[in-house]
VEXDREN-2710 file (C-alpha; in Angstrom, 1 decimal):
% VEXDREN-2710
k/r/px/py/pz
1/UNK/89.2/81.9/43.3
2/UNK/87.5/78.5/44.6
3/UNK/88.6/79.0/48.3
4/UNK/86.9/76.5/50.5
5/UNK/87.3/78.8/53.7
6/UNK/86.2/82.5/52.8
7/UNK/88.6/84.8/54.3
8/UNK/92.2/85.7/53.8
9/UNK/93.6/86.6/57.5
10/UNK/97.1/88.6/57.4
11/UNK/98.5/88.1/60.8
12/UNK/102.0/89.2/62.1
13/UNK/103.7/92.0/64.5
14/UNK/102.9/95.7/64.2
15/UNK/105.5/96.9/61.6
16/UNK/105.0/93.8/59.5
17/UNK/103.4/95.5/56.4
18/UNK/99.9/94.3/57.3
19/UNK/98.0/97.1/56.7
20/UNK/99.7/98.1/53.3
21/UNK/99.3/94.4/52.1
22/UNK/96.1/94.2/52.8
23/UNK/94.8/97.1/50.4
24/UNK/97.4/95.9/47.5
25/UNK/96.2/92.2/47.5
26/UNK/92.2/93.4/48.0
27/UNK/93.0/95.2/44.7
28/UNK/94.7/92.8/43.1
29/UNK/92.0/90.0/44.4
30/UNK/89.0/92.1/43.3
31/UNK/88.0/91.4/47.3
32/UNK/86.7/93.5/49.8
33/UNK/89.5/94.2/53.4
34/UNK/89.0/95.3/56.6
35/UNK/91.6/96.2/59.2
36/UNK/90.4/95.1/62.7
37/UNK/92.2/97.5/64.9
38/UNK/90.6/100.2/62.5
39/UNK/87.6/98.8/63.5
40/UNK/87.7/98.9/66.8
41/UNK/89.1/102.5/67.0
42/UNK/86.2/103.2/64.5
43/UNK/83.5/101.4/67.7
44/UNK/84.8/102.1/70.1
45/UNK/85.5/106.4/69.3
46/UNK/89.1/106.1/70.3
47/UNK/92.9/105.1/69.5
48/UNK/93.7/101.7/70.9
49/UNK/96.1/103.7/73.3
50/UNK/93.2/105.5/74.7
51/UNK/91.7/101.6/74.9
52/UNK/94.6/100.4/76.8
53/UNK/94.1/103.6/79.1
54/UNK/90.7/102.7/80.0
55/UNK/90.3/99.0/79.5
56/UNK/93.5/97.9/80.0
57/UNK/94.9/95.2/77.5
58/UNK/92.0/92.7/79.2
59/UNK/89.0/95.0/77.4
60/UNK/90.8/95.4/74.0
61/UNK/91.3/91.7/73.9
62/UNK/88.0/91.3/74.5
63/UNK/86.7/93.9/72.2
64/UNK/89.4/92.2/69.6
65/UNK/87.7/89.4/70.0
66/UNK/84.0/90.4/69.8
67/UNK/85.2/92.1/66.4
68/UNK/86.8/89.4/64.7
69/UNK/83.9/87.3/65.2
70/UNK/81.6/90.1/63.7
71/UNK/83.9/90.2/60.7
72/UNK/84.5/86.6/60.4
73/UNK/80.9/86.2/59.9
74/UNK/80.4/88.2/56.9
75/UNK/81.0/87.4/53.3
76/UNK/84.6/87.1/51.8
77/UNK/87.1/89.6/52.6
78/UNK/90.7/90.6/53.2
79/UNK/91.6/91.0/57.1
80/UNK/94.0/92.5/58.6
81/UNK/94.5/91.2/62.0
82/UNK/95.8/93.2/65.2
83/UNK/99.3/91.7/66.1
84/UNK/98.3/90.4/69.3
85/UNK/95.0/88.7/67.9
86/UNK/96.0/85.3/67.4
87/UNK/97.2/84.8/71.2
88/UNK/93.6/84.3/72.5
89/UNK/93.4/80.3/71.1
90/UNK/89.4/81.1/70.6
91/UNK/90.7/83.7/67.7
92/UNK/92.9/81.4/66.5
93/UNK/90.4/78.2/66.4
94/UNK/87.8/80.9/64.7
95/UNK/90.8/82.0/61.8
96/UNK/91.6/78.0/60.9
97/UNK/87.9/77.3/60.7
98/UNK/86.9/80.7/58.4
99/UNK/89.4/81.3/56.7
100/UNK/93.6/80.8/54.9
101/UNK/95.7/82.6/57.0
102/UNK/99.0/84.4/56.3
103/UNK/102.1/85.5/58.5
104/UNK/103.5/88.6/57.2
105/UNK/107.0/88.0/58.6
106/UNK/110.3/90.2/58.8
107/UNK/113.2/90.0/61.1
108/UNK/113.2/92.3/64.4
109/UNK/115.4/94.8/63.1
110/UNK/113.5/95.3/60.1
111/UNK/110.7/95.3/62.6
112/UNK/112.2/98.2/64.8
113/UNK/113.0/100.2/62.1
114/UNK/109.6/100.4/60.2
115/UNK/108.0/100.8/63.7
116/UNK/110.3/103.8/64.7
117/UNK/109.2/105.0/61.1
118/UNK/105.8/105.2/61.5
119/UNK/104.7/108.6/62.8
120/UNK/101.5/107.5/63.7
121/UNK/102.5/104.6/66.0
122/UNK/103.1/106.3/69.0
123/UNK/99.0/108.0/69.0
124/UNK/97.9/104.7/68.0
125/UNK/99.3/101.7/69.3
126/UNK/100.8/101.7/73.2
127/UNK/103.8/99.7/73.8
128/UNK/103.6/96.6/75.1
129/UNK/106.4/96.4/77.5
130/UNK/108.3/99.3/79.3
131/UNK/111.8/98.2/77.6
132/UNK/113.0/100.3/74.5
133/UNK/111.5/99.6/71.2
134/UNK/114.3/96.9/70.0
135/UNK/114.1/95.0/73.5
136/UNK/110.3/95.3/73.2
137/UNK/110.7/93.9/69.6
138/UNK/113.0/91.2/70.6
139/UNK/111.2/90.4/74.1
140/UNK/107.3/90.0/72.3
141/UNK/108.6/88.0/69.2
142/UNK/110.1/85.4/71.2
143/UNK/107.1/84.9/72.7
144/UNK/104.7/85.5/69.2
145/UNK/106.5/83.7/66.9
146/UNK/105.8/80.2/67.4
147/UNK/102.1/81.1/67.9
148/UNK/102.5/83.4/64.6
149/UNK/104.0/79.6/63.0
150/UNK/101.3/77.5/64.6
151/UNK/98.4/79.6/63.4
152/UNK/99.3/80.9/59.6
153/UNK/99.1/78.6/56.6
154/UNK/101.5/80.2/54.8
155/UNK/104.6/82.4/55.7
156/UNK/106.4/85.2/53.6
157/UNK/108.7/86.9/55.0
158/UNK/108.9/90.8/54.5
159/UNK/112.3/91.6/54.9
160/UNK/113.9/94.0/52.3
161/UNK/110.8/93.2/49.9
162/UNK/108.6/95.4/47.6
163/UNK/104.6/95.7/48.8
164/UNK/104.6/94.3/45.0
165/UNK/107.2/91.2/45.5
166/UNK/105.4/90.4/49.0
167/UNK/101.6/90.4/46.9
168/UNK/103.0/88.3/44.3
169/UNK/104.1/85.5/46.2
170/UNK/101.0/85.9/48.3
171/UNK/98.7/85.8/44.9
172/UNK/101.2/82.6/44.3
173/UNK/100.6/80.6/47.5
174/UNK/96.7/80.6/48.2
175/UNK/94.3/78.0/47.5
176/UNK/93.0/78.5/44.0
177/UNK/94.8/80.9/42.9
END
């Protein structure tokens, strides 16, 4: 692939298929992926509930931050963004100038549903507001997705798609592919 930038960003809310695209299109690509709240958890010894706990959301920003530089500065790669990363606007000038970035879209129900789905959600990722999950849903997207729009190059929307379907048209839309 003759990319001019060197990374591929995936960017979007928590439920989004982020983490499951990422390792499909790193295998299809031949590239290596990272996921950055992985990472973090991984530094810092602890969920990013436990993060929250301690730091508030003040510190994991910032240690969101600190990590997405680190990454951003090695070679090419895959990452998998934390849902909230792109609302700090240095993140977002950092992703435009290293990288193509993609917003893995799907409506809020969709959203909801894969989120109450996930077992591991709960342990790793604390909510964001105090409302139930589909207000939460509703409340935070408002606010993210015109930021989500702004920042991505692309968008493909998740809804009702195959892991497969949403690689494809991935594979399909980036530079030199």
């Amino acid at each position: 692939m003759n990319q001019p930038k060197s990374h591929l960003y995936l960017t979007g809310y928590r439920g989004c298929g982020k983490s499951t695209v990422r390792k499909l299109l790193a295998g299809r690509l031949g590239w290596p992926s990272v996921d950055l709240d992985d990472l973090i958890e991984e530094e810092a010894g602890c969920s990013i509930v436990e993060i929250f706990q301690r730091e508030h959301e003040a510190g994991f920003r910032r240690r969101e931050s600190e990590m997405l530089r680190s990454v951003s500065s090695m070679s090419q790669r895959i990452i998998a963004l934390g849902g909230g990363t792109i609302l700090d606007h240095g993140n977002q000038r950092l992703i435009h100038e290293n990288g193509f970035c993609i917003w893995l879209d799907a409506d809020n129900a969709t959203l909801v549903r894969r989120i109450a789905g996930d077992s591991t959600t709960a342990d790793r990722r604390p909510a964001l507001t105090d409302q139930p999950l589909a207000d939460e849903v509703n409340q935070v997207m408002a606010r993210r997705r015109p930021i989500y729009r702004a920042v991505a190059d692309i968008t493909v929307d998740t809804t009702d798609r195959s892991i497969d379907e949403i690689v494809d048209e991935i594979v399909s839309k980036i530079p030199g592919s």
